[in-house]
Every structure is written in C-alpha cells, then in structure tokens.
C-alpha positions in Angstrom: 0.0 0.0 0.0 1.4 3.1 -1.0 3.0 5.5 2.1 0.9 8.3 1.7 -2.7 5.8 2.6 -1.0 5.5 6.1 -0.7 9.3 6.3 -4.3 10.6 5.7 -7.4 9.7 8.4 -10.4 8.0 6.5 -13.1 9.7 9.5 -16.2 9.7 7.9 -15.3 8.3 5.1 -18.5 5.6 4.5 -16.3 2.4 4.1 -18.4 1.2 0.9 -17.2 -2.3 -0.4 -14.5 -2.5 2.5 -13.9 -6.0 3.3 -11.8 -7.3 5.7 -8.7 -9.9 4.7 -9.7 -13.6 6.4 -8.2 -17.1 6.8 -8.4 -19.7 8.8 -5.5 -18.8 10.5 -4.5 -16.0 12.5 -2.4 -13.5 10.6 1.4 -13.7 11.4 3.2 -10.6 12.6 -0.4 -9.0 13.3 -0.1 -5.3 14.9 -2.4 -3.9 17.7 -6.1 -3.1 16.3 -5.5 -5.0 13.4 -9.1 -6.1 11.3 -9.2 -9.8 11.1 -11.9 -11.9 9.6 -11.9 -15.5 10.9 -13.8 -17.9 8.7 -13.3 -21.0 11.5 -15.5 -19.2 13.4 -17.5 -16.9 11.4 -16.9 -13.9 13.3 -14.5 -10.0 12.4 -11.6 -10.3 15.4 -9.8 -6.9 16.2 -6.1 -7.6 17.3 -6.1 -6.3 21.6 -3.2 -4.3 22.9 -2.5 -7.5 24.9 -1.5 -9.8 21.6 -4.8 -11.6 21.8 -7.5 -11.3 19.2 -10.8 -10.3 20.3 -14.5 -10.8 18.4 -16.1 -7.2 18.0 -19.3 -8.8 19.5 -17.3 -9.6 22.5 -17.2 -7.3 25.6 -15.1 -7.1 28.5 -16.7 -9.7 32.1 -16.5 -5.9 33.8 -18.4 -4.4 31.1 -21.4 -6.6 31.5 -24.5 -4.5 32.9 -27.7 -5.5 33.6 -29.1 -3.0 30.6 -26.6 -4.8 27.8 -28.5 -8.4 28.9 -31.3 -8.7 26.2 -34.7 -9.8 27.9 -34.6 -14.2 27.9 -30.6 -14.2 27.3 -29.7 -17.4 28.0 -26.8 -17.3 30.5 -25.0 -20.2 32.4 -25.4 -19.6 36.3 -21.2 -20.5 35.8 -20.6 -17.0 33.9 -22.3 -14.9 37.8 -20.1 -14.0 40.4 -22.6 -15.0 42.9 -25.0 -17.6 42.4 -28.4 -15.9 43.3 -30.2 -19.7 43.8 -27.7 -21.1 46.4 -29.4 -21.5 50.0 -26.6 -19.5 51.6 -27.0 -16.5 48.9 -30.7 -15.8 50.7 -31.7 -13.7 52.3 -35.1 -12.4 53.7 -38.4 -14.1 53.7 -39.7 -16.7 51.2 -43.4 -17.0 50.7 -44.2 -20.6 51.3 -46.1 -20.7 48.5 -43.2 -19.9 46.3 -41.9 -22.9 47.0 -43.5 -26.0 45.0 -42.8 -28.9 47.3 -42.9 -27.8 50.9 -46.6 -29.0 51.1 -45.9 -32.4 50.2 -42.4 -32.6 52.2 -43.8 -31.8 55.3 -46.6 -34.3 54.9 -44.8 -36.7 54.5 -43.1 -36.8 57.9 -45.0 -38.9 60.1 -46.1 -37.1 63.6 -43.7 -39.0 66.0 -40.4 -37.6 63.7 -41.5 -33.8 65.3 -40.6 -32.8 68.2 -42.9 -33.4 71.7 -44.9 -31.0 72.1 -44.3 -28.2 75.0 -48.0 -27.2 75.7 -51.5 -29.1 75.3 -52.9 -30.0 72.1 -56.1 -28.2 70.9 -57.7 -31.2 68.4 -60.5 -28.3 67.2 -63.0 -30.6 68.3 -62.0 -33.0 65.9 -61.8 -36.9 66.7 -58.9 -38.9 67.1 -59.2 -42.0 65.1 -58.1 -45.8 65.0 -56.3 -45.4 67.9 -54.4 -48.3 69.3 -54.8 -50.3 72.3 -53.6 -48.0 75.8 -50.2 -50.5 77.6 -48.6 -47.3 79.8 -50.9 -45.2 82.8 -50.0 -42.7 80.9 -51.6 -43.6 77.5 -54.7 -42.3 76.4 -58.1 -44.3 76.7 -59.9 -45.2 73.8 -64.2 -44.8 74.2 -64.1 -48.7 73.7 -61.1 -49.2 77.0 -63.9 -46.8 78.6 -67.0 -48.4 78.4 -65.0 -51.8 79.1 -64.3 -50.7 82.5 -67.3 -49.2 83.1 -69.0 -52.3 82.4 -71.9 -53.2 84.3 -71.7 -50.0 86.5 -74.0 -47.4 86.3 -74.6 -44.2 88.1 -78.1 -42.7 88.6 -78.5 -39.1 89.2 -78.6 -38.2 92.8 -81.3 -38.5 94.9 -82.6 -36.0 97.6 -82.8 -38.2 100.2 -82.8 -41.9 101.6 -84.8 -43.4 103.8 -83.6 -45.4 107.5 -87.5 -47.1 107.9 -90.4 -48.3 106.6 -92.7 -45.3 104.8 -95.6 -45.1 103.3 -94.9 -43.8 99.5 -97.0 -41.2 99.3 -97.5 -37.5 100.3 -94.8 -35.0 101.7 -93.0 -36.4 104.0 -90.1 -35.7 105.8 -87.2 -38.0 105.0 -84.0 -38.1 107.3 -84.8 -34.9 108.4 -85.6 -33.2 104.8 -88.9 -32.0 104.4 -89.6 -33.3 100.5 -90.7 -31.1 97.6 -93.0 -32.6 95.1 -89.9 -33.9 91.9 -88.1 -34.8 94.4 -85.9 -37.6 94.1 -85.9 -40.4 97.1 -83.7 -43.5 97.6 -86.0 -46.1 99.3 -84.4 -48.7 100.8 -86.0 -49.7 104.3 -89.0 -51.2 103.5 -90.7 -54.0 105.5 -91.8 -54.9 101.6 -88.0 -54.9 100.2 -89.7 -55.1 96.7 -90.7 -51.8 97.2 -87.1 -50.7 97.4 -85.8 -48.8 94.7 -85.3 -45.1 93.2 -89.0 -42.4 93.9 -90.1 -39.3 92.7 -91.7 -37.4 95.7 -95.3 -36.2 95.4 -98.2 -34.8 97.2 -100.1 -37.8 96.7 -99.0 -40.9 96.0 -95.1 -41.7 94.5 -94.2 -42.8 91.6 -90.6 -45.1 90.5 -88.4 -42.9 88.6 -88.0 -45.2 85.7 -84.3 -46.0 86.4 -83.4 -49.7 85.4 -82.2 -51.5 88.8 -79.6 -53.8 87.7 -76.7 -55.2 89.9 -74.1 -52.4 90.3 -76.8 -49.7 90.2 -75.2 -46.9 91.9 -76.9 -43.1 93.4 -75.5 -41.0 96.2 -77.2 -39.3 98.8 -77.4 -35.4 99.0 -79.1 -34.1 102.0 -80.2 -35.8 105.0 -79.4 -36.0 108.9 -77.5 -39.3 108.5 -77.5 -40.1 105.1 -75.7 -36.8 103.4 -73.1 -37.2 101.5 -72.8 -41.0 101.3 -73.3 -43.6 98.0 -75.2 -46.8 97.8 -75.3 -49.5 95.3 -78.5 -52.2 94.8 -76.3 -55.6 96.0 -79.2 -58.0 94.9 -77.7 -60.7 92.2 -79.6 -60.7 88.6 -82.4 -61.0 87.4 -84.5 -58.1 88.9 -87.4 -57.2 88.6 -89.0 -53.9 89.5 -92.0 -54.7 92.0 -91.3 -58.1 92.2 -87.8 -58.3 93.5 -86.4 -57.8 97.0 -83.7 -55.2 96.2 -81.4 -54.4 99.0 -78.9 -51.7 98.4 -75.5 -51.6 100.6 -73.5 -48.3 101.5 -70.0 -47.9 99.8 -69.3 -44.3 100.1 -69.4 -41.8 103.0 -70.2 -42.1 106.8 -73.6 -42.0 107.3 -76.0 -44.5 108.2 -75.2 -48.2 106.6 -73.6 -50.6 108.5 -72.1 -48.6 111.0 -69.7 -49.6 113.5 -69.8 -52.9 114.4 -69.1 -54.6 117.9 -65.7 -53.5 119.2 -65.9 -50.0 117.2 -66.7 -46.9 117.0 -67.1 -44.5 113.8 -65.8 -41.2 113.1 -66.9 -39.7 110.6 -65.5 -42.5 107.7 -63.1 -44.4 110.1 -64.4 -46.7 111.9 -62.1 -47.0 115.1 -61.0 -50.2 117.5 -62.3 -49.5 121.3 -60.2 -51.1 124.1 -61.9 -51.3 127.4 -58.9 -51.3 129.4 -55.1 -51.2 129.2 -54.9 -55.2 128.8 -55.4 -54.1 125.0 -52.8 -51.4 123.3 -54.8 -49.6 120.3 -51.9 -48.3 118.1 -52.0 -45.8 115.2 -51.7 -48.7 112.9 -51.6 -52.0 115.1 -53.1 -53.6 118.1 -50.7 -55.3 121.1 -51.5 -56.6 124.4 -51.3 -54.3 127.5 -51.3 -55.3 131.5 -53.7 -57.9 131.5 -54.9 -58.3 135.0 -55.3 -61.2 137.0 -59.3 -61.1 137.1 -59.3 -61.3 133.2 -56.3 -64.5 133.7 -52.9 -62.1 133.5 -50.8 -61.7 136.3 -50.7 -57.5 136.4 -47.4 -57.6 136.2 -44.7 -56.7 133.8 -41.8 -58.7 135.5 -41.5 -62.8 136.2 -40.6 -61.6 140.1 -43.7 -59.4 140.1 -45.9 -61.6 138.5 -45.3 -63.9 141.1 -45.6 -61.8 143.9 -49.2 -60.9 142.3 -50.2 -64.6 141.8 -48.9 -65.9 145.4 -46.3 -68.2 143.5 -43.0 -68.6 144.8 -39.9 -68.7 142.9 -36.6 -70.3 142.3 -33.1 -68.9 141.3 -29.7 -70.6 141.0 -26.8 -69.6 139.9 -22.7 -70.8 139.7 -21.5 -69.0 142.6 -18.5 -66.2 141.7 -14.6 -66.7 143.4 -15.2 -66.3 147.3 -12.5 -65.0 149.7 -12.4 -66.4 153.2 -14.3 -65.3 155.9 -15.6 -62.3 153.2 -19.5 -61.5 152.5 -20.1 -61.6 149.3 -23.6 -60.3 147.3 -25.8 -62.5 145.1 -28.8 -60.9 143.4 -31.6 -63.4 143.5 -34.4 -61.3 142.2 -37.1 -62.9 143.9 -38.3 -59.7 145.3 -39.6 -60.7 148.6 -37.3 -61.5 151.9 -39.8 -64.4 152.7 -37.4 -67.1 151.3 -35.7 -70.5 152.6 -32.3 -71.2 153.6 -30.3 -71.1 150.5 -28.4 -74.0 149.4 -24.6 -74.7 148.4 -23.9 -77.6 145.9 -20.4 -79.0 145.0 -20.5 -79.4 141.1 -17.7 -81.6 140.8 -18.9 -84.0 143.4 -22.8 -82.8 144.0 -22.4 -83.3 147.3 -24.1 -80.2 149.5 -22.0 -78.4 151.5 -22.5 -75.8 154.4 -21.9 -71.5 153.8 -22.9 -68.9 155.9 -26.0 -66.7 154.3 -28.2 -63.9 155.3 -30.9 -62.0 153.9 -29.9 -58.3 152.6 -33.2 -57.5 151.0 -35.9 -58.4 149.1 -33.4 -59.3 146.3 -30.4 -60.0 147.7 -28.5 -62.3 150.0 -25.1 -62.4 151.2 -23.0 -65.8 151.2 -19.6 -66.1 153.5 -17.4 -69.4 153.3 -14.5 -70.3 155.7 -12.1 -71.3 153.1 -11.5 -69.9 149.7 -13.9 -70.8 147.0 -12.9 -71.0 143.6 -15.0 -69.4 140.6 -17.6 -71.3 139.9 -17.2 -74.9 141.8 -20.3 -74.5 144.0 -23.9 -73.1 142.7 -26.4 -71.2 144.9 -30.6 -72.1 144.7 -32.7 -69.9 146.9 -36.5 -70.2 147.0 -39.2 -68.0 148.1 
C-alpha cells in the first residue's frame, strides 16, 4: 500500500465495499487493532493491545450491565459472580407458597419424627381415630377401654334423700330430716316390703318409680339428709330383677352416714371406723393392736416382770446360779431377784462331786443375800438355789 494511505485519516469516510482480509489462521506478525476476519469461526476479530485477538461482539466480564442483557438471554449460572439460587445466597423471607414442594415434604413426615410437644394439644373438636390399644398409665383411653371398665356400673342421678325405715310412699314427708318437695328424688331402701325398694319421685299424693333400670351395680349418692348426706349406695341384689317383684337391697359404699355402721368392738368417726379397748390389757396403736397389763381377774398376772408376777399370783420362785470366786471369811452379794425377803435357807452344791455343802447366808433384802465361806472358793465350783 502506497506511504501516503497510512498518512491521511479516513473519519467519515462511509467504508463502501471494505472487506476485511480472512483465513483460517490467524495473521502472522499481526499489529495492535488489526481487522481480522476468521472464517473458523465466522466472526470479524480486532487484534487487543495484549496480543490476543478479540470478536467485536465480545465485551469485556466488567463491562457486563444488567441493561446490555437482552430480555430471555440465555446465561450459564457459571458465567455470575454470585450464584443468586444457592441457600446460603438468601436472604429475607420466602413465601411458602413460592416454593413448589414444601406441602408435600412436610406431609410426608409422620407425627412421632416432630418434636414433643411443649403445651397441650387443641384437636378443634376434631376426633382422634383408630387409635391403638392403651399398655402405659400414661396412654390415652380409647371410648371402647372406657366403656369396658365401666361395664356393668351405672350411676343414677342423685337423689334428695334416703330413707332409715319403713314409709308409706305417698305424700310430703319428711325424709331423714328433709322435708320433701313434690320432683323430688328419694332413695328407698328400708322397707318392711323390700320389693318396694328402689329409686322415687316425691309427690303430694302418692309416689311414683323414677324409671331408672335396677340392675346389679346400680349406683346413686345421697345429697341431704341427717344421717344419710353425703354417702353412696349401690343395689347388691344378684340378677335378674325385677321392679316390683324383686327384693332389692342396696348396701352403703361411700361416705359415713347410716349403713352398717360400726360394728361390735368399734366406734365411727366420721368415715373411720375405730378399735375400742376397754382397758389397758389391750394397746390400740395408730396402725396396730398389742397386748397391754392384762390383770389377774381377766387371767394375767398385772405384772410386767416374772418376780412381780409372782408376787401378784402368790407363787414362789426359784433362782440358781454358779456362785463367783469367794474369799475367806468375806460376804459376798448374790442378786436373787425374787423380790420378797420371805425365802428358805439357801443352798450350796459341789459341782464336781454334787455333794451339799455348808456356807454362811443372810438376807440383805428383798433381792439380795449375802454368802460367806471359811475357806477360799474358787469361781464357779459351787452353785447357789434360793427359794421364796
């Protein structure tokens, strides 16, 4: 190219019908900004101030703005300095329902993978269903572990008042101290006629059953009443009954009034019933009984020791002993115990021999004598008996 085409500036100049020279190969000695067109790839390279060649559709990572990304360009989450999907990129709250699966993950942990709950459950009067059998105290009760218990027992509303005699069942009356109000409900259960027992509706003429089923195990408590208040009864008459044709007797199993009552021997407070001891020959303990001084009109002795006892009963008694080491001519104390100075001449066997032999002795007191020997007397070789 001739010199002077490198000295003049083409600015402006519409570049009609300029085409760039191309290969398949880079261009050897190429010179910063050189035009290359590069027909492997298809695409018009400018040569970089580094030495590398450089697409003129290409733009610099730094250069990339939001406003230069066409609208749907598809770009590899590789080519981001942050990737905005990872869980540790996010920040703030996400909507639940912004996230596809969370409905069907969570249901399909079963209940006993949560944690225990901290505070009671509300079940907004909903059911719980197909529950299993309870094994623990602590499990729940299904309605069918319920009404198995329950079996057989059932509880009538409470009545008024119960009766302690025969009544006629009609009119007013005054029951145990209540005066009755026509509705009323009445537990009879003192008739001479024990079919008559059973469950009443007061009136002002004549009374009427209540329609409750008597049944073994029928139970009603007691409200008012001077001896009845407060106390439970249950019909203890076997099956079959029949109302007005039975004899129903009903037995007391709550409270302290009325039923049975203390037996002989006892006395009831209020629901104990206590042990009563006449005299001190019986010991009434918080949670035991034990034998006191038994005297000797009721066949003890009113004693509480052997010697005592038998000063009591008029019985004499015996003691003998191995006699301790005695020194010449010395008194010497044995404690007999006998407790009384009415006794006989005590006696001195030998052991090794059994022959008797003679010792001096006197009475001290009522438990004691005093032996005295004229030679020395080894430790047991000779054994004292006194008797009262």
């Amino acid at each position: 190219m001739p010199n002077w085409f490198n000295q003049h500036h083409f600015n402006k100049i519409p570049p009609t019908g300029f085409v760039l020279p191309s290969s398949g190969t880079e261009p050897a000695a190429a010179v910063t900004f050189e035009l290359w067109g590069d027909t492997g790839t298809g695409r018009a390279k400018w040569r970089t101030a580094g030495g590398a060649w450089m697409a003129f559709d290409d733009v610099a990572d730094a250069a990339v703005t939001d406003a230069k990304i066409a609208a749907g360009a598809n770009i590899s989450l590789s080519k981001l300095a942050t990737n905005p999907l990872a869980r540790s990129n996010h920040t703030g709250t996400q909507s639940a329902a912004t996230i596809s699966d969370l409905a069907t993950t969570v249901k399909a942990f079963r209940l006993d993978e949560f944690a225990a709950p901290t505070a009671a459950l509300n079940a907004g009067g909903q059911r719980w269903t197909n529950v299993g059998a309870p094994v623990n105290p602590n499990d729940g009760a299904r309605l069918a572990d319920v009404q198995a218990a329950a079996a057989g027992i059932s509880v009538k509303p409470a009545v008024r008042a119960g009766t302690l005699v025969n009544i006629a069942l009609t009119g007013l009356l005054t029951v145990d101290g209540v005066a009755l109000q026509a509705g009323d409900r009445v537990l009879v259960k003192a008739q001479t006629d024990a079919t008559q027992n059973g469950l009443y509706t007061a009136a002002a003429s004549a009374w009427s059953r209540t329609g409750d089923a008597m049944a073994p195990n029928t139970f009603v408590f007691v409200s008012e009443g001077a001896t009845l208040a407060e106390t439970g009864w249950a019909i203890s008459t076997n099956a079959p009954i029949t109302v007005g044709s039975t004899a129903i007797a009903w037995a007391q199993f709550a409270g302290d009034g009325g039923g049975g009552g203390a037996g002989a021997g006892l006395v009831q407070n209020g629901a104990l019933l206590d042990v009563v001891a006449a005299d001190g020959s019986i010991v009434v303990n918080p949670d035991s009984l034990a034998v006191g001084l038994v005297p000797i009109t009721k066949g003890g002795t009113g004693a509480t020791t052997a010697a005592a006892a038998r000063a009591a009963l008029g019985v004499g008694g015996t003691y003998s002993a191995d006699l301790p080491a005695l020194t010449a001519g010395t008194w010497a104390n044995i404690t007999h115990s006998l407790n009384t100075v009415d006794i006989a001449e005590p006696t001195f066997r030998d052991l090794a021999t059994g022959e008797f032999v003679r010792l001096d002795a006197k009475t001290i007191d009522a438990n004691t004598v005093a032996v005295r020997a004229a030679v020395p007397v080894a430790a047991n070789t000779l054994r004292i008996t006194v008797k009262s």
